[in-house]
N, C-alpha and C positions, 0 to 999 in steps of 0.2 A: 504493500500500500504506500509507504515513503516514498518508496524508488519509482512508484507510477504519480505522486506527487512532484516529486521533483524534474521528473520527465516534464510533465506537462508544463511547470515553472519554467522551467528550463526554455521552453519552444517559446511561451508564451514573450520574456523575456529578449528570447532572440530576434522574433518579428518586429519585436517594439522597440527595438534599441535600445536596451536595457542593458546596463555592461554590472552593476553589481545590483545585488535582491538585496537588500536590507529588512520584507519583512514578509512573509508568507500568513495570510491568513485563508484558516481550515474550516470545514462544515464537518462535522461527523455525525451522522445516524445514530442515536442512542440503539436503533434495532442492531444496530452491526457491533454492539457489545466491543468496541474497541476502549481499552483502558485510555485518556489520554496523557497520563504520564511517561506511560511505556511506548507510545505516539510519540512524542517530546524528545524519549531519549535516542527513538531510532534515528529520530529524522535530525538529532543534534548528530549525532555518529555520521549519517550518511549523508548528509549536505555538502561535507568538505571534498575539494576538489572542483566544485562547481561554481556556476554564481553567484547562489544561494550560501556559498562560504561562511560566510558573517550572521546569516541571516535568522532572528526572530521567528518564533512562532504564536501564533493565534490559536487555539484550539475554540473553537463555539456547536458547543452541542444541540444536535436537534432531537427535542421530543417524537416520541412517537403518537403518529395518528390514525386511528383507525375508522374504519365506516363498516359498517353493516349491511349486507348484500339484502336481508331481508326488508326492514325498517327504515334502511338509509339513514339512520345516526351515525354521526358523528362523534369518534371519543378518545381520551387518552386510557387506557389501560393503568391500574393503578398498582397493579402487581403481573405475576406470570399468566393468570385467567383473562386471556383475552376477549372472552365471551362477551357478548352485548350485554350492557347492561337494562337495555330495555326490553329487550325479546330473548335472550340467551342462544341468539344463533352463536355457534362456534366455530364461523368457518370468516371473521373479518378481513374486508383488502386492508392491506399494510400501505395509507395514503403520503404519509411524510414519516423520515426518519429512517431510513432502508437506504439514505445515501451519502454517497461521501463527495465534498468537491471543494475547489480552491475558489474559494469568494475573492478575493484579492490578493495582490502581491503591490510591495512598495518597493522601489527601489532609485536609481541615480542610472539618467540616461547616457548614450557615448557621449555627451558633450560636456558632461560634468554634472 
């Protein structure tokens, strides 16, 4: 996940004329159970050698959202029962929080 992070930094970066990253900011899925300390420390280890060298991280976690195929509620799940709470269907879409993406990056263009 770091290393498809920095990829993309990396590209994004390059198109823009971006010659150092000073700040990488993250979106993480609360579904995708990523710890973000252990997030912090890969992406502190594997930045080097890149743009992204020096560069800060953001970590901003997304709740998860659920809906109800029966009912069509809307809902955050308050523990592992993801059941409706209105209908007790148990089969809800996973609407936000299933994904991971690079909201922004800050950085210093080729010209200074």
């Amino acid at each position: 996940m770091v290393e498809d992070v920095l990829r993309i930094v990396g590209e994004v970066a390059r198109v823009n004329g971006i010659s150092r990253i000073d700040k990488v900011n993250v979106v993480i899925g609360e579904y995708l159970m990523v710890k973000p300390s252990l997030f912090e420390f890969a992406f502190m280890a594997a930045r080097e050698g890149t743009r992204a060298s020096g560069a800060g991280l953001t970590i901003e976690t997304e709740k998860v959202e659920l809906e109800c195929p029966g009912c069509r509620h809307r809902y955050s799940p308050q523990n592992i029962n993801f059941n409706c709470p209105r209908c007790s269907n148990p089969n809800p879409a996973i609407i936000k929080g299933k994904e991971m993406y690079v909201k922004s990056i800050e950085g210093v263009d080729n010209c200074g």
